[in-house]
N, C-alpha and C positions, 0 to 999 in steps of 0.2 A: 209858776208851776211848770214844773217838767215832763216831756212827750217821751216816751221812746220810740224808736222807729216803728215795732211792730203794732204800738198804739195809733200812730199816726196812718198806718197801714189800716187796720180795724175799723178805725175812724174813715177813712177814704172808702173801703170794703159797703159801709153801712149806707153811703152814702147811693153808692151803685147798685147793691142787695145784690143776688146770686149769680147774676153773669157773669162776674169777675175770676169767681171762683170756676165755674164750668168753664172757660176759657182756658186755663191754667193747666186744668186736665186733659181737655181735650186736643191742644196743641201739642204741649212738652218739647222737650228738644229735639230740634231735626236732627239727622247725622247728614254726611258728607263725604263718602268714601272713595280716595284715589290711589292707583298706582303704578308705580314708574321703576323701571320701562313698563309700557305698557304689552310690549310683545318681549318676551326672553324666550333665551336658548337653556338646555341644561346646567347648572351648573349656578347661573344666574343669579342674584341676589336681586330683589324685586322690593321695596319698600312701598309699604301699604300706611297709608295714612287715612285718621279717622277721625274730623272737623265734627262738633256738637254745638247747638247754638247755644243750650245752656250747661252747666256743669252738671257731669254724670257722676252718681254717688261709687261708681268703680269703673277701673279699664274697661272697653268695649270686649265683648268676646268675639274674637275673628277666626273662620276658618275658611282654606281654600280647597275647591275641589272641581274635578272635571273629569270627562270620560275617559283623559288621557293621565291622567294622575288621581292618586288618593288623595280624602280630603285630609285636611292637617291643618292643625290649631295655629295660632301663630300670636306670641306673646308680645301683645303693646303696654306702651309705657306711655306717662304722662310726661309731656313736651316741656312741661315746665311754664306755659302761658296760657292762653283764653282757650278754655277747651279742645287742646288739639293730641292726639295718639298716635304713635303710630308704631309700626314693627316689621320686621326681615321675613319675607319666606324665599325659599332657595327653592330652583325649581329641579324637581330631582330627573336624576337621569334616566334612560328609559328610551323607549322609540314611539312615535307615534305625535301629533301635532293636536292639538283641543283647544277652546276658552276654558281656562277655571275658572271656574264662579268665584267670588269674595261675597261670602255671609257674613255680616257685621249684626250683634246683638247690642244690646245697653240697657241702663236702666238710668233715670233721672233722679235726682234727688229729690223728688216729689214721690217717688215711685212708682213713674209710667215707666212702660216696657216701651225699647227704640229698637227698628228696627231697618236694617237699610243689603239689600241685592241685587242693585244696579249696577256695582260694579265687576270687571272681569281682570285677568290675566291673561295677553294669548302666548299658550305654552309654542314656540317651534324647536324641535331636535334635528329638524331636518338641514344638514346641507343643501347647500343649492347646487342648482347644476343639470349635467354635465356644461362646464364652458365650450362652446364650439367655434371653429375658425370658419372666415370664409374670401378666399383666395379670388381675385376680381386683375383684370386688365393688366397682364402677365404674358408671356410667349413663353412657354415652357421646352426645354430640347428636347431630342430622343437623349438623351444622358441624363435625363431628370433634374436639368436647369433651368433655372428663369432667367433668361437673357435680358430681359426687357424686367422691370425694377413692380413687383407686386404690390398689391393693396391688400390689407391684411384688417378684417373685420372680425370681431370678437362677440360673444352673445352668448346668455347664459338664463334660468331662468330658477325662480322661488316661488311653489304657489302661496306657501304661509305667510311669511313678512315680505317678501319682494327681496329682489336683490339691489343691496347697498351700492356696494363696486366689484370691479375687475379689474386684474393685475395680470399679465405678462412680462415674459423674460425669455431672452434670447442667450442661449448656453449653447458653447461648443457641439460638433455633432461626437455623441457617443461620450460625453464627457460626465461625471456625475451628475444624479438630477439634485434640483434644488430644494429647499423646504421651505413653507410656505410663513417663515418667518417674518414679521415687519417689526420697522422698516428694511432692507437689505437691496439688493439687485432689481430689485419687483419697480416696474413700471404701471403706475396705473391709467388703465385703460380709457379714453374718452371718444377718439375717434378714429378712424381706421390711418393706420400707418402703415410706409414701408420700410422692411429689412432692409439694413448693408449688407455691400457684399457677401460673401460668404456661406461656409456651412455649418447652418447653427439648427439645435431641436427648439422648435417653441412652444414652451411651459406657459399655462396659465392658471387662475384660479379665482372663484370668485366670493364674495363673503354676501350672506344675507342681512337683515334690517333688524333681527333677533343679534346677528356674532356670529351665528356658524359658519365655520370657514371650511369652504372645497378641499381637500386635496389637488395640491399639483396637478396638471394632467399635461402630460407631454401628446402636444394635438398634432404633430408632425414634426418629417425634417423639410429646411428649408433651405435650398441651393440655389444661391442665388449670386450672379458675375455676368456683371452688367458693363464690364469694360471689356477692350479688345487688348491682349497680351502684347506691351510692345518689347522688341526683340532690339539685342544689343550684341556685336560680333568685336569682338576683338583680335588681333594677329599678333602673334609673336612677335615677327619682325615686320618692316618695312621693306622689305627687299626678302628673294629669296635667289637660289642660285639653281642650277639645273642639280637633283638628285638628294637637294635639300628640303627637310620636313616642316612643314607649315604647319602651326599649332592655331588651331581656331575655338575660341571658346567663345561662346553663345549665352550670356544670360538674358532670363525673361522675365517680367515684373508676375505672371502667372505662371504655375507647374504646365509641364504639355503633359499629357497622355502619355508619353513612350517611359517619362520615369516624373508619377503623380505626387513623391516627395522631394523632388530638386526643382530647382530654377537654375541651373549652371548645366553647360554639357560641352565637352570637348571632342573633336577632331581633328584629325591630320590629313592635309592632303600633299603630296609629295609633289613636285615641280618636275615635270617632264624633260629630258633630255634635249636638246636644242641650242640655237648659238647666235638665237637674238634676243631683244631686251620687249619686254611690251608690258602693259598694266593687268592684271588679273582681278575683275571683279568678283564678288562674291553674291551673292542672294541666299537668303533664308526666309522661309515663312513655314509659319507652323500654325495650331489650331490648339487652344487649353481644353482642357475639361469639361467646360461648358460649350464647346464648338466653337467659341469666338474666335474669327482667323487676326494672323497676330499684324501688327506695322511693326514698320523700323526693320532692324539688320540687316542692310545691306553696309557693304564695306568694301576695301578694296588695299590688293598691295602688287609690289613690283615685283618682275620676274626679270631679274637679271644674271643671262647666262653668261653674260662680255665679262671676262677679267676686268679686274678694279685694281691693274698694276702701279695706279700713282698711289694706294693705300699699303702697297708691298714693299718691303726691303727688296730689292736689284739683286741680293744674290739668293734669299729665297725662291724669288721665281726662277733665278737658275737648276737649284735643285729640285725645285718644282716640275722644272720640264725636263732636267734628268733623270727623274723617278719618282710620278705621279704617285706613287702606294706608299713610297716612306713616309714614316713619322717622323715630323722636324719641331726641334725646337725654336718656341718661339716666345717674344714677350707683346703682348696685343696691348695696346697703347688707349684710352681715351679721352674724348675732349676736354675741355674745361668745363668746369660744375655750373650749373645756370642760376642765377636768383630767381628765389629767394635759397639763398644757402643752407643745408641740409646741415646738423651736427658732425664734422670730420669729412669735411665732401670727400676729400681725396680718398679716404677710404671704401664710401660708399659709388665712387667710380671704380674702385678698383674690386669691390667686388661685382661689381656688373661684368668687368674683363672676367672675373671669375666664372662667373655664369654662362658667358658667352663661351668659354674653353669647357663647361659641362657639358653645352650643347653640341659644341663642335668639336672636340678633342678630348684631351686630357689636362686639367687644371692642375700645376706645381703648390701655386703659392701666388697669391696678392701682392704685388708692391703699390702700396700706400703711397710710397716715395714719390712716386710719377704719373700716378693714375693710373696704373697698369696692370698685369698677371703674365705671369710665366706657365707655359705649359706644353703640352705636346700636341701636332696636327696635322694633318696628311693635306695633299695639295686642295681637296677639293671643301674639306675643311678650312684651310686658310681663305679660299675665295667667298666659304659663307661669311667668314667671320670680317672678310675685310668688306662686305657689303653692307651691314650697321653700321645707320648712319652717324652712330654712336664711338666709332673707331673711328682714331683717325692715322693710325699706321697698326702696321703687324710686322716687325721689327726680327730678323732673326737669332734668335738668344745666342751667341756665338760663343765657340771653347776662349776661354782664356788660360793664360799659362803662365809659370814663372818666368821671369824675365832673369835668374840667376846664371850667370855663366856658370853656370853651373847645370739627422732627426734631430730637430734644430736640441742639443741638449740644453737641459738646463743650467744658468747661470749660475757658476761661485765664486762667490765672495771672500779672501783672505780679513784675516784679522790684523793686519799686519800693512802695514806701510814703511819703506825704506825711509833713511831720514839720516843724511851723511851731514854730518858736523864737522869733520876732517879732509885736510885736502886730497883727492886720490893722487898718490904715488905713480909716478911714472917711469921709477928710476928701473924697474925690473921688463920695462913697456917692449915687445918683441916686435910688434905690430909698426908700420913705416906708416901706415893712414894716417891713426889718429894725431901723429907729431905734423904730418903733411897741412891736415886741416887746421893746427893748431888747437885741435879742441886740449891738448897737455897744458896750455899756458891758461886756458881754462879750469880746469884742476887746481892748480897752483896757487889759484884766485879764489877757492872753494867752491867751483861751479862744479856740478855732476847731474844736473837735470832731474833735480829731488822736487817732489811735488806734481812733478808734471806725467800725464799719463799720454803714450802710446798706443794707438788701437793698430794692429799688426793685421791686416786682411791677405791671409797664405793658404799655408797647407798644413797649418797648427805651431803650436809654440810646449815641446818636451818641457818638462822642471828640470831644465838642467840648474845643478849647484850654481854657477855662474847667475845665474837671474833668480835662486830661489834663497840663499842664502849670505849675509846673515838670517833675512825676511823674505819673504817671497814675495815679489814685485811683479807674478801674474795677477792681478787680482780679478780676473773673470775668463772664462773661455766658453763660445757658443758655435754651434756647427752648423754650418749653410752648406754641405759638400753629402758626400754619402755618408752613411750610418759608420761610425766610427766608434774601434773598440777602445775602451778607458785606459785599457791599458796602454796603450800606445797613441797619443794623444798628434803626435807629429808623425803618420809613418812615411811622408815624402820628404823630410828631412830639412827643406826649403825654409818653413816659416820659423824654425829653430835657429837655421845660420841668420838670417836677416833680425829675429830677433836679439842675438848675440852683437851683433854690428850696431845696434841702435843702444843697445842696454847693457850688455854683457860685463860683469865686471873684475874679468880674473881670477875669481876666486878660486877655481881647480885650477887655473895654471900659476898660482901665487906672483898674479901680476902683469905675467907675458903677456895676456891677449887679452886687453879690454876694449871694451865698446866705446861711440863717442859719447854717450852720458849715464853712465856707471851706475847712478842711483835713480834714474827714469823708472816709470811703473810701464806694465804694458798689458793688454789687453789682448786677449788669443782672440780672433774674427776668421773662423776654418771658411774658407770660403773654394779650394783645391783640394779635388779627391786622392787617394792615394797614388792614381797616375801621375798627379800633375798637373789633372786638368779640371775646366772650373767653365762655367758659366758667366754672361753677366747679369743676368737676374741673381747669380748668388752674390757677386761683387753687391748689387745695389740693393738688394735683400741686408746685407752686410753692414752699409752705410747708414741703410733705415735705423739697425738694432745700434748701430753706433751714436745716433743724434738722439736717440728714443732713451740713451744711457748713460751720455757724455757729461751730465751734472754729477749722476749722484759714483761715475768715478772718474772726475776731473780730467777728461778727455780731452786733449788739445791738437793732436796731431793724427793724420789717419794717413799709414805709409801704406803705397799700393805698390806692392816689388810684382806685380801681376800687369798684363795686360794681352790686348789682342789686339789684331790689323784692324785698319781704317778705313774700313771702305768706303764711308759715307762721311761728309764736313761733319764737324763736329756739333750746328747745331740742329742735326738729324738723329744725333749719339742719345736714347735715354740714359746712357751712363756718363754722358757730361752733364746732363741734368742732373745728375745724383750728387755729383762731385759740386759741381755751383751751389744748389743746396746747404750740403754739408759747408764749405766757404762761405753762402753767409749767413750760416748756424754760428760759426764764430768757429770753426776749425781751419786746421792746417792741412791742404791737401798735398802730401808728395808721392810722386808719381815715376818711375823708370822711364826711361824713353824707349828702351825698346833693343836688339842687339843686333838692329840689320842694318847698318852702317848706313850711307847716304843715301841709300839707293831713294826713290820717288815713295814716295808714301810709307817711310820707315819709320816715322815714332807712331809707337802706339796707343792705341786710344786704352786711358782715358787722360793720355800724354798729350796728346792734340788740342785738349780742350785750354785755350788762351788764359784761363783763370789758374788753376793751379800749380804748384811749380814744377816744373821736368828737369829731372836731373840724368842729364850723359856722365860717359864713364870716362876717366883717366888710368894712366896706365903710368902708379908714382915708383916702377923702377925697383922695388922695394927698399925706398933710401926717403928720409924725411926730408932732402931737400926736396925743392920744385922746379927749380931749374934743368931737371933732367928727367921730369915729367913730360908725359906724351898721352894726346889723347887716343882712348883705346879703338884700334880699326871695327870693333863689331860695335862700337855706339853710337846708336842711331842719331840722325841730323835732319834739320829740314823745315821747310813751313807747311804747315797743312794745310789742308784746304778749309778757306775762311779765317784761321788763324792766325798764331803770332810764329817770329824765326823761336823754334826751339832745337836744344834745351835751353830754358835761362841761367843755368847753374851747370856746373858738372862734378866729379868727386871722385877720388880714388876706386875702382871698381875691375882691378884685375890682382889676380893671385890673393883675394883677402882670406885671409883669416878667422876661421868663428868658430861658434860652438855647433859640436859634430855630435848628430843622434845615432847610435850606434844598431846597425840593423836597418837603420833608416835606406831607402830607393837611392838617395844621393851617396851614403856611403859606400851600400853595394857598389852600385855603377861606379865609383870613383874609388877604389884604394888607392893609387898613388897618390891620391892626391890629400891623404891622411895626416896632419903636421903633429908631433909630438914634443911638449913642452919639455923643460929642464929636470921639472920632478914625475914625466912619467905620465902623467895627464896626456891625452890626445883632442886636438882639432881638425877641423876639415879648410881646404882649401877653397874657394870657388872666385871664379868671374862671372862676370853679368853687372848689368846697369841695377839689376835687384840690391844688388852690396851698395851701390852709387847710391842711390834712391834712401837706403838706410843709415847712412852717413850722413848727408842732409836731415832726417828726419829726426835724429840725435843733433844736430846742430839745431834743430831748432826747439827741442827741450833745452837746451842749455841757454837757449837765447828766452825763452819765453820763463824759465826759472828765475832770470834776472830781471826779465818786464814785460813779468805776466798781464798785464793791461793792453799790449800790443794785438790789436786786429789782424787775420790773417792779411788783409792788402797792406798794412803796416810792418808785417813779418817777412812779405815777400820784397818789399821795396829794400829792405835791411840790408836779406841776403842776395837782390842781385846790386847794391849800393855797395858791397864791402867785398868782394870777390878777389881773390888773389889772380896777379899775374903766374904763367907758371911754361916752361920750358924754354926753348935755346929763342924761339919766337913771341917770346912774352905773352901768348896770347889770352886775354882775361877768360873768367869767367870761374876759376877753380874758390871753391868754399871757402870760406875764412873763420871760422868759427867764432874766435877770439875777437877779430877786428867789428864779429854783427853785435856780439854780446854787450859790447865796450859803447859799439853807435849807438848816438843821438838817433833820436827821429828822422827818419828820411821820407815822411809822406806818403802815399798811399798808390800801389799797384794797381795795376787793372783798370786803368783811366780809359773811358772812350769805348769799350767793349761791349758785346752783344751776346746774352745769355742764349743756352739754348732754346731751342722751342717749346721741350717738355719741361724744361723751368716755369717759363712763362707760362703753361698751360694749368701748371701743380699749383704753381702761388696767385691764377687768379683771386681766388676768394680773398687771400693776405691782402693781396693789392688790390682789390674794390675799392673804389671810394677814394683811395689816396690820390694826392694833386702827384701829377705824371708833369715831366717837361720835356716837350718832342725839342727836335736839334730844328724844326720847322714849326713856326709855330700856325701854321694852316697848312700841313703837311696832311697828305692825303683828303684836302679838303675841310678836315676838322679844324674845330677852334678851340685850342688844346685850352686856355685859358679857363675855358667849363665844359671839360666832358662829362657829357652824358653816358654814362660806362654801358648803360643798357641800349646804347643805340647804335654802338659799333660791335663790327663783327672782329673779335679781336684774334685775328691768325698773325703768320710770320710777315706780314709786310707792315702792319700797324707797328709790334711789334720793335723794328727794325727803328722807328723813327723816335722809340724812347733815348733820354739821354738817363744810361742808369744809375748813372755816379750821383744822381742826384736823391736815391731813395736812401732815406734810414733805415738800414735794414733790422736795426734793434730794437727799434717803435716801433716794428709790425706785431700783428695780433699773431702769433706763431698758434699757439696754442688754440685756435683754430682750428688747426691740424692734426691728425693722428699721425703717432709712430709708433712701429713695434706693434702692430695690432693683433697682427694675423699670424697664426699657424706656419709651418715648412714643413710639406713635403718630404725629406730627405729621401727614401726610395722612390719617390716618383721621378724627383730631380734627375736621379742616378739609372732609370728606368732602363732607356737603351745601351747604357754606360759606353765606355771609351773602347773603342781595339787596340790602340797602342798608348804606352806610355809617353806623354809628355817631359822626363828625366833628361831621355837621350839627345834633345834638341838642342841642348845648352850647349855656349862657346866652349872654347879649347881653352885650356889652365893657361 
C-alpha cells in the first residue's frame, strides 16, 4: 500500500491534534530586509533585498519614504533561489538629509500577512565641508614668505555620513584651478605636510561616506623659499686695460626683486685711467623675493694698464706711438685649440679673434687658416685686445703690393677645360724667355701644362683671348681686395700680365707672345685693390679659398707675384704660415723675391719663408741664348732672418712681354712701354721678379703635367737639381724647364727645417696624438718616446726640437679642419683705403 506525502502529513497531523496546525499560522514566514549602501547620496542606486524564511505566494510589496524624500514603490523580483527578493531605488535628487524608512509587505502561501520596518536608507545630498587649512611652524616675511618650510594641516567635516577623505593639490599661483576629477593631480590627504619651494595656490576637497564630493576650494597662496639665492659673476675678460669696459654678468639660482622675472643681469664697469697693474675684486650680494640674503659672487679680474708689447708686432707699437687715434690694421692671432677638440677648432678660434675685433675694433674677416681675424683698431684698442690671454700676437696686417716691374664675389665655373693634343708651335715665338727656359723644347715634346690648374693671387685676371679661347681656361674668379666692378675684372692690369707669362697662349698675336704653359688653367684669386695695394689677411684670406678649392678645380700651383718687407723672421710671419700650409696641402708655392736688390732685408715675405720657392729676376738680353744673361740689378738677394740664401731659382724677369689690359693703371702709367704684334694685336712690356715668379710657376705646370704624382718638396728639389748655368760667369741657378720635366726623381726639399709658429699653432689638433721625433730625445727634459701631448706647454721652443721631415703629412686627419668658412668683408677691408697708388713704384723697363 501507497502513502502520499500529504497523507503521511494527516497521519503525523492526527497524531499531534491541533498544535501543529495553530503553529503554522501563527509563526508564518519571517521577512528580513537589508540595504546597501546603507547611507547614499542623490543619485544613488540603493539595492534593497527581502530574505523570507518560507516561500511567499508573490513579490514582497516595498516602498521607501522619509521626511526628506517621497515614499516610492520599488519593484522586486524573485532571486531565482530559497526565498530571496530584491530591487533598485535611486535616491532622487533634492536637498535636505533624512532616514527612509523601507516598508516591506508579503503574504505566505498559507495566507498570513508579513510584515517587516526595521529597515532604513540614510539619504545624504549634502557635501561636506568647507575643507580648511591650518599653517603651523613657519617664519613668514614682510613679502608674504615662508622662509622656514610650513606644516600644512587639512580638516574638513560631514554631519551625515562623515567624511570618507581629502585630497589636495598644489597648482601654480594664478594658474587655472583644477577639477575635482579622480584619479588626476589630487593628493590624498593623511597627514600634515610641507610644500616645496615655491609659488603655488592650495586646492583641496573633500568627499563624504554617502559620494558627495566638495568642490575644489582654493584655501590660499603659498610662498614658500626656503633657500638662500646663490650668486654667480662672470667677466668678460681676464685682464682689462685702463679705458676699457668690463662686462659683468650676475646669474642667480633665485629672481632678486630689482627684476622678479630674470635670474641673469648685466653690467659694466670701465677700468679707470692709471699706469699700474693690480687685481680688482669684485663683490655682489643681493636679497630674492623672499628676503633670503644671497652667497657666492664674489669674482675677480686684472687691471692691467703696462703695454703687453711682447704680444705686439714692433712696428704696430710704432704707429701706435706716432698716432695714438688712428685706425690700424691688424690680424689678432690666437692660441692653439685645447682638448677636448671642438668640430673645425681653427675656425672656432678664429671667430673668437672675431669677437674680440667686435669688442675692440672693427672685425674684416676670420681666417680659419691661422686662427686668426683681420680687422681694424686704434692704439688703445690693440692694448685691450693683446691683453686676452687668449691672444697670442696682434700682428700688423701690412700693404702688400705687386712685385712687377712694372665682396668676396661669387665663384664661376667654365664648362670647358683646355685640352692640347698638338705640339705648341714656336716657330712664330717673339718672346727671348720662353726659348731661354727651354720651356719650346718642351712644346715640341707635347708639353703645354694641360690639366694642371693655376691659382693667380693679384689684382685679377681680364678674359683676354689669349687665356680664354679656343676655351676658357679661367675657370673660377673670387675677390678678397675692394668691391670690384664686373665689368672690368683686372683694373690694375698686373694680375693679367703675370697671368699671360704663366698661361698665355698667343692666340691674338698668332703665336708671337706665348706663356711658359699655353694650355695651363688658371684660377683668378683678386687679392690687390685697384691701386695696387693689398693686404695679407687678403693674401692668406686667399690661400684659405684656394686649399678650400684646390680638388674640385685641380689646383697645383699658387703664384704670389705680391709681396711685402720683412720685418719680423719668418717664423713670426702668419703668412709663412699660410704658405707651409698650403705646401703641405700638397701645393706649389712660388713666390717673387722681391725688387730691392741686396740691400739687408730685401726679399720679401712671403719670399723669406725657407719652404716655398723664391724666384730672382734675370735680365735674358732679349736673345734666347744665356750666356749673355745677367742677373737683374733690382732682384732682391739675401738670407733672411732664420732662413735659407734666397732666391733658389731665378728666371727671365726684365723687359717681358704679356698680355696688356687696355685702360688698365699699368697701361695708363706706361704707354711706351706698349709692344705691338705683327698682325696688329697689342702687349705690354713689364719688369719685376712678378714676371720671374710667373715663369717658374709655368715651369712647374709643365713639370707636374708630366709627373703629376710629384710632391711639392719633390717639385722643388727638381727645379733647384736641374737649373741652368747662364752668363759670361756661368753662374747657376737660371730655370730649366725641359732639363726638370725630363728628371728623374731627385728626392725631397725642405730637409731639416722649422715651420712657422702659427703653423704649429693651426695644426695642433692635426698633430695630437701623432708620434713626434725630437732631434733630442730628452730634449727640454721630455721623454719624446711617450709624450704625453696634454702635459706640455707646446710654444716656439718645444716646437724648435721637432724633427719635421719625419710627419706624413698625407695621413693627417686634414678634414679636421675648416676652410673657406667665413664671410669677407670687401668694404670693411678697403675702409680707410689707400692714398696713393701702388702702380708707380715698379722698376724702370
Amino acid at each position: 500500500m501507497r502513502l502520499s506525502v500529504w497523507g503521511v502529513l494527516l497521519a503525523i497531523a492526527s497524531l499531534l491534534g491541533t498544535g501543529v496546525a495553530q503553529a503554522q499560522v501563527a509563526a508564518g514566514p519571517s521577512l528580513t530586509t537589508s540595504a546597501s549602501p546603507g547611507m547614499a547620496a542623490a543619485g544613488t542606486a540603493v539595492t534593497i533585498t527581502v530574505a523570507a524564511a518560507q516561500a511567499l505566494s508573490a513579490p514582497p510589496t516595498v516602498t521607501v519614504g522619509g521626511t526628506c524624500v517621497a515614499s516610492s514603490a520599488v519593484s522586486m523580483a524573485f532571486q531565482g533561489f530559497a526565498p530571496v527578493y530584491a530591487g533598485s531605488y535611486v535616491v532622487p535628487g533634492g536637498t535636505g538629509d533624512c532616514a527612509a524608512s523601507i516598508s516591506v509587505s508579503g503574504t505566505g502561501t498559507a495566507g498570513n500577512a508579513l510584515v517587516d520596518t526595521t529597515a532604513s536608507i540614510g539619504v545624504d545630498r549634502t557635501p561636506p565641508g568647507p575643507t580648511s587649512a591650518t599653517i603651523s611652524g613657519a617664519t613668514l616675511s614682510a613679502s608674504g614668505w615662508y622662509t622656514t618650510s610650513p606644516s600644512i594641516s587639512l580638516a574638513s567635516t560631514d554631519a551625515t555620513s562623515g567624511v570618507a577623505a581629502t585630497y589636495y593639490q598644489l597648482v601654480p599661483h594664478l594658474a587655472s584651478a583644477p577639477t575635482s576629477a579622480l584619479p588626476g593631480a589630487w593628493t590624498a590627504y593623511s597627514t600634515a605636510f610641507s610644500p616645496p619651494d615655491g609659488d603655488a595656490d592650495l586646492y583641496a576637497f573633500s568627499v563624504d561616506k554617502a559620494g558627495n564630493v566638495e568642490s575644489p576650494v582654493n584655501l590660499r597662496e603659498l610662498k614658500v623659499d626656503t633657500v638662500a639665492p646663490r650668486l654667480t659673476t662672470t667677466i668678460s675678460q681676464a685682464s682689462a686695460a685702463a679705458g676699457a669696459n668690463v662686462t659683468l654678468l650676475i646669474s642667480s639660482s633665485d629672481p632678486l626683486p630689482a627684476a622678479p622675472s630674470a635670474t641673469s643681469y648685466t653690467g659694466t664697469y670701465t677700468v679707470p685711467a692709471g699706469t699700474t697693474d693690480c687685481p680688482a675684486s669684485v663683490a655682489v650680494t643681493g636679497t630674492d623675493l623672499a628676503g633670503n640674503a644671497s652667497t657666492g659672487g664674489s669674482a675677480s679680474f686684472g687691471i692691467a694698464r703696462a703695454m703687453q708689447t711682447q704680444k705686439i708686432d714692433p712696428a704696430l707699437l710704432q704707429q701706435m706711438a706716432a698716432n695714438p687715434g688712428a685706425t690700424l690694421p691688424v690680424i689678432v692671432e690666437m692660441g692653439h685649440a685645447a682638448t677636448p677638440f671642438p668640430a673645425q677648432p681653427n675656425v672656432q678660434l678664429a671667430q673668437r679673434a672675431v669677437g674680440l675685433l667686435q669688442q675692440h675694433g672693427t672685425p674684416v674677416a676670420a681666417l680659419p687658416l691661422i686662427d686668426a681675424a683681420a680687422g681694424w683698431a686704434s692704439a688703445t684698442q690693440i692694448q685691450a685686445i693683446s691683453l686676452d690671454p687668449g691672444v697670442v700676437f696682434v700682428h700688423e696686417d701690412s700693404t702688400v703690393t705687386p712685385r712687377q716691374a712694372a665682396t668676396t664675389t661669387t665663384t664661376t665655373t667654365t664648362t670647358t677645360t683646355a685640352t692640347t693634343t698638338a705640339a705648341i708651335s714656336a716657330t712664330q715665338l717673339a718672346s727671348a724667355y720662353p726659348r731661354a727656359v727651354r720651356a719650346d723644347s718642351v712644346w715640341a715634346q707635347g708639353g703645354s701644362g694641360s690639366g694642371v690648374t693655376v691659382a693667380v693671387l693679384d689684382s685679377g685676371i681680364a678674359p683676354d683671348a689669349d687665356l680664354t679661347q679656343p676655351s676658357n681656361r679661367i675657370l673660377a674668379a673670387v675677390n678678397f681686395a675692394d668691391p670690384l666692378n664686373p665689368q672690368s675684372p683686372d683694373p690694375g692690369g698686373h694680375g693679367t700680365h703675370v697671368a699671360g707669362v704663366i698661361a698665355g697662349n698667343g692666340n691674338r698675336s698668332a703665336g708671337q707672345f706665348i706663356g711658359i704653359a699655353p694650355s695651363a688653367n688658371l684660377v683668378d684669386v683678386r687679392v690687390l685693390d685697384s691701386n695696387g695695394n693689398g693686404r695679407i689677411s687678403s693674401l692668406i684670406r686667399g690661400i684659405d679659398w684656394v686649399l678650400a678649392h684646390s680638388a674640385q678645380y685641380h689646383i697645383r700651383v699658387i703664384n704670389l707675384s705680391v709681396g711685402a718687407p720683412a720685418r719680423l723672421a719668418y717664423r713670426a710671419d702668419p703668412l709663412a704660415a699660410a704658405v707651409e700650409i698650403a705646401w703641405d696641402r700638397g701645393l706649389v708655392v712660388v713666390t717673387a723675391a722681391g725688387n730691392n736688390g741686396a740691400a739687408p732685408g730685401a726679399i720679401d715675405r712671403p719670399g723669406n719663408d725657407p719652404y716655398v720657392v723664391t724666384v730672382g729676376a734675370t735680365d735674358d738680353q732679349g736673345t734666347a741664348q744665356v750666356t749673355d744673361d745677367t742677373a737683374a740689378t733690382f732682384s732682391s738677394q739675401g738670407t733672411p732672418t732664420g732662413s735659407t740664401l734666397k732666391p733658389e731659382v731665378v728666371a727671365p724677369g726684365r723687359r717681358i712681354v704679356s698680355i696688356r689690359v687696355p685702360g688698365s693703371a699699368l697701361d695708363t702709367l706706361n704707354p711706351t712701354r706698349v709692344v705691338t704684334a705683327a698682325n696688329g694685336s697689342t702687349y705690354l712690356r713689364m719688369s719685376g721678379t712678378s714676371a720671374s715668379a710667373a715663369v717658374v710657376s709655368g715651369s712647374v705646370a709643365l713639370l707636374l703635367e708630366r709627373q703629376p704624382s710629384l710632391s711639392p718638396n719633390q717639385v722643388k728639389a727638381i727645379l733647384t737639381g736641374t737649373t741652368q748655368t747662364y752668363g759670361a760667369g756661368l753662374t747657376h741657378g737660371l730655370i730649366d724647364a725641359f732639363a726638370s720635366v725630363t728628371s728623374p726623381s731627385r728626392g725631397f726639399a725642405n730637409q731639416g727645417l722649422h715651420p712657422a709658429d702659427a703653423f704649429s699653432r693651426t695644426l695642433y689638433p692635426i698633430l695630437y696624438g701623432q708620434p713626434l721625433i725630437s732631434s733630442d730625445p730628452r730634449f727640454q727634459g721630455i721623454i719624446w718616446d711617450s709624450v704625453i701631448w696634454d702635459g706640455i706647454i707646446w710654444d716656439g721652443i718645444i716646437w724648435d726640437g721637432i724633427i719635421w721631415d719625419g710627419i706624413i703629412w698625407d695621413s693627417l686627419p686634414w678634414s679636421t679642419l675648416g676652410w673657406d668658412t667665413t664671410p669677407w668683408d670687401n668694404a670693411a677691408w678697403n675702409r680707410p683705403g689707400w692714398d696713393s697708388s701702388a702702380w708707380g713704384t715698379l722698376p724702370p723697363d
